[in-house]
C-alpha positions in Angstrom: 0.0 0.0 0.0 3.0 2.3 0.4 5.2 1.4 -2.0 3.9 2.5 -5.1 1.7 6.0 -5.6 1.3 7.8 -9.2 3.5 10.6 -9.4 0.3 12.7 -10.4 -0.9 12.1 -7.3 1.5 14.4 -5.6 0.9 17.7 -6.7 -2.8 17.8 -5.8 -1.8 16.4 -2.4 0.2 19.1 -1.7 -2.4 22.1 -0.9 -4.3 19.7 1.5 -1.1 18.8 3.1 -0.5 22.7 4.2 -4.6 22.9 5.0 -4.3 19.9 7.4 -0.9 21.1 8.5 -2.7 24.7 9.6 -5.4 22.7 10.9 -4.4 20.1 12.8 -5.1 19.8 16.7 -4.7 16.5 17.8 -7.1 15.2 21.1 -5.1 14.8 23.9 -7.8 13.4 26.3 -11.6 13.9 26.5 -12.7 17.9 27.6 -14.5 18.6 30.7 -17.5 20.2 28.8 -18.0 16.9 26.7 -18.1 14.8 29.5 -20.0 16.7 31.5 -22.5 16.9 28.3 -22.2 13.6 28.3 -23.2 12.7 31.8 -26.5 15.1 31.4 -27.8 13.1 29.0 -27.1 9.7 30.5 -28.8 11.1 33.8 -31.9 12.8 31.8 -32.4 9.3 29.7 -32.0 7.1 33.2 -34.7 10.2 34.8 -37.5 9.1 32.7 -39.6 6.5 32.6 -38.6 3.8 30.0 -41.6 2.5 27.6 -41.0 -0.4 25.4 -43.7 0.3 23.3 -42.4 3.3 21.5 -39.0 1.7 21.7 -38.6 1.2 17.4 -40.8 4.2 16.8 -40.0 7.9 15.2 -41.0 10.9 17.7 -44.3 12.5 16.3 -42.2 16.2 17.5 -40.7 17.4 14.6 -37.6 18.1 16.1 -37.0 14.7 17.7 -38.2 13.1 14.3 -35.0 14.7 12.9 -33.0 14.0 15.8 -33.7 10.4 15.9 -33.2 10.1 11.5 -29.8 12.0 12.2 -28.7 10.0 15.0 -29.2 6.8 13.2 -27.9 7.8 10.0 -24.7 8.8 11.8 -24.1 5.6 14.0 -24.1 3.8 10.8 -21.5 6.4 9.2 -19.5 6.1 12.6 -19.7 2.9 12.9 -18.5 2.6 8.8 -15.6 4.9 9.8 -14.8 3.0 12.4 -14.1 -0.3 10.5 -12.2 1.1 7.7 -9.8 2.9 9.5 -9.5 -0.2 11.5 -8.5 -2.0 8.0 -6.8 0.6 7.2 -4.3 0.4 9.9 -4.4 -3.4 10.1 -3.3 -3.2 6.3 -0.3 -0.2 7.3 0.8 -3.0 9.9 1.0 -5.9 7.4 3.1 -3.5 4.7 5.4 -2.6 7.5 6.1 -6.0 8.3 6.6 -7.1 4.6 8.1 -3.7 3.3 11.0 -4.4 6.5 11.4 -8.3 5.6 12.0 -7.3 1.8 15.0 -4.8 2.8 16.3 -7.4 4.8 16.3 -9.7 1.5 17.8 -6.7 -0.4 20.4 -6.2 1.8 21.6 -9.6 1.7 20.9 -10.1 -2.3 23.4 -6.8 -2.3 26.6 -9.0 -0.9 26.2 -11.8 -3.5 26.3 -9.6 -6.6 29.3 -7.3 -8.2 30.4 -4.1 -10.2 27.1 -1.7 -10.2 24.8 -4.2 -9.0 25.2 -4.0 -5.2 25.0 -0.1 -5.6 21.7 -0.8 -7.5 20.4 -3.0 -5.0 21.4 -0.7 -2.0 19.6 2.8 -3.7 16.2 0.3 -4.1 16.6 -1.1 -0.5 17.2 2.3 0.7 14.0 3.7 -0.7 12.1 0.1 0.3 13.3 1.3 4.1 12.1 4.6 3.7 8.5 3.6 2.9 8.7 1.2 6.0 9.4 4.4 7.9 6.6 6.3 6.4 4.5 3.2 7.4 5.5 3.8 11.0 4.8 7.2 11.0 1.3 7.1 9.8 0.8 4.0 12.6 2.3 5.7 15.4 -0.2 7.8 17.5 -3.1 6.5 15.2 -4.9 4.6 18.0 -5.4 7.8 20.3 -5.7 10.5 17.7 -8.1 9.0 15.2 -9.5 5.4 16.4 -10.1 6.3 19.8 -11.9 9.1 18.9 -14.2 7.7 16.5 -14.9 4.6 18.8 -15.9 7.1 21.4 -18.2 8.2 19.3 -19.7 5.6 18.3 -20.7 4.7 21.8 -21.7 8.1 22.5 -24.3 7.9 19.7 -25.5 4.7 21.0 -26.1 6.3 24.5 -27.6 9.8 23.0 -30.1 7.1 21.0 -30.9 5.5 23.9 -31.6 8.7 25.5 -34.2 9.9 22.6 -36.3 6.5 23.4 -36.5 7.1 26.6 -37.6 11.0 26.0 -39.9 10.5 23.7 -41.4 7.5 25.3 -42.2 9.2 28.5 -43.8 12.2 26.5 -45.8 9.7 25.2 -46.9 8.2 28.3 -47.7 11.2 29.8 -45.5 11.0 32.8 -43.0 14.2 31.8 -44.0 17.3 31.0 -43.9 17.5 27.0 -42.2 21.0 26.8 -39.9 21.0 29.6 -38.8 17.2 29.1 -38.3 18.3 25.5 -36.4 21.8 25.8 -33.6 19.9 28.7 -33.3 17.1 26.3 -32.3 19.4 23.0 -30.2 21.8 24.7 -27.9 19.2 26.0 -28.4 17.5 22.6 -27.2 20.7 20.2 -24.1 21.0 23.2 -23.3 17.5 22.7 -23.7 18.0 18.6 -21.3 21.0 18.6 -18.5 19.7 20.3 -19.2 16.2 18.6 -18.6 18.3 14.9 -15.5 19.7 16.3 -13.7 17.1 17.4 -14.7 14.5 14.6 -13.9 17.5 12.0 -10.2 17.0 13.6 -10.3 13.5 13.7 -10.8 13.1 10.4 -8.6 15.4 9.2 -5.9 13.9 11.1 -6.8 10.5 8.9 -6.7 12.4 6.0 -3.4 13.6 6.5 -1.6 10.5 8.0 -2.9 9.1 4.3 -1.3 12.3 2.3 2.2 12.1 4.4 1.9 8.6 3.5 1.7 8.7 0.1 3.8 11.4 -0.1 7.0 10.1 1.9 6.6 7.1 -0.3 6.6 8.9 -3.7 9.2 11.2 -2.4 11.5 8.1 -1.4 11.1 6.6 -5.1 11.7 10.0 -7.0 14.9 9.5 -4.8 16.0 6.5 -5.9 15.4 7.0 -9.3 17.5 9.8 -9.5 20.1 7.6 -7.7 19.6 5.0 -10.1 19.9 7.3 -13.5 23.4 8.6 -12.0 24.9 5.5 -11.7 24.8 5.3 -15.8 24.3 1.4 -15.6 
């Protein structure tokens, strides 16, 4: 997945490169305000009544209508997210491991062969080692900056769902006060929302860009050793 990249591809890369590079702010652990958010809502949902009979069914409110469309929609999209970047890193892992193993075998092709060859071999194992760097680099910190993150969230849909249900089916029932259940419930659900398109706008950038340094160490590395390889005159 690293070794190769069309040389096209570069140039476009570039200006998102400098945008994510501007951009980037990576999570260091989980704010105050969302957890606090976060605890609201798990208290409000485990305040009400629960009713199983509106468990499957879409809030006759407007506003919860959309709420409950938008939160489903999005654990699916999460929870889509979620699995490729998994793959995606499972995937960085394996080329690591085989991109490292084939240097190794270029290295020791290099001390059976004579005249230009070795120095041939040595320029392509150099640039086969850089990629396995540029593997590394786009593994290392993935976990908290960009998995984490998006599990979290995940999780937090799941609860914020749960929490609709349990709103919507004590409306229903009649034993919460329509207006007053409804206006705590979307406050903290727009403060939740907010911070939730924050800090998955970062996450996702920070995928984004482990992809274009990827992509771009690798081509750079090649470019390299092509050059290296046109001035030996072989």
């Amino acid at each position: 997945m690293g070794l190769l990249l069309p040389l096209a591809y570069v140039e476009p890369c570039s200006a998102l490169h400098d945008a994510v590079s501007t951009e980037r702010v990576f999570l260091q652990d989980f704010s105050a305000f969302r957890r606090q958010t976060t605890r609201l809502l798990s208290w409000l949902a485990e305040s009400l009544p629960s009713s199983s009979s509106t468990r499957a069914e879409v809030p006759s409110d407007r506003e919860l209508a959309a709420a409950h469309i938008y939160l489903h929609a999005l654990s699916d999209r999460l929870t889509a997210v979620d699995q490729i970047n998994c793959e995606m890193a499972a995937d960085r892992r394996e080329c690591f491991t085989e991109t490292q193993q084939l240097h190794s075998l270029l290295d020791g092709w290099c001390q059976l062969e004579e005249d230009n060859v070795p120095k041939l071999i040595s320029v392509v194992a150099g640039a086969v080692d850089k990629c396995a760097d540029a593997q590394q680099k786009a593994l290392d910190g993935d976990e908290e900056e960009v998995q984490m993150p998006v599990k979290d969230y995940v999780a937090y849909t799941e609860t914020i769902k749960a929490s609709l249900k349990r709103c919507h089916g004590a409306i229903s029932d009649g034993t919460a006060d329509e207006a007053d259940t409804k206006k705590s419930w979307m406050g903290e659900y727009r403060a939740w929302s907010k911070t939730k398109d924050e800090e998955m706008r970062v996450a996702l950038w920070t995928m984004a860009a482990r992809q274009v340094d990827l992509y771009r160490d690798c081509s750079s590395a090649w470019e390299e050793a092509l050059k290296a390889i046109r001035d030996l005159n072989l």
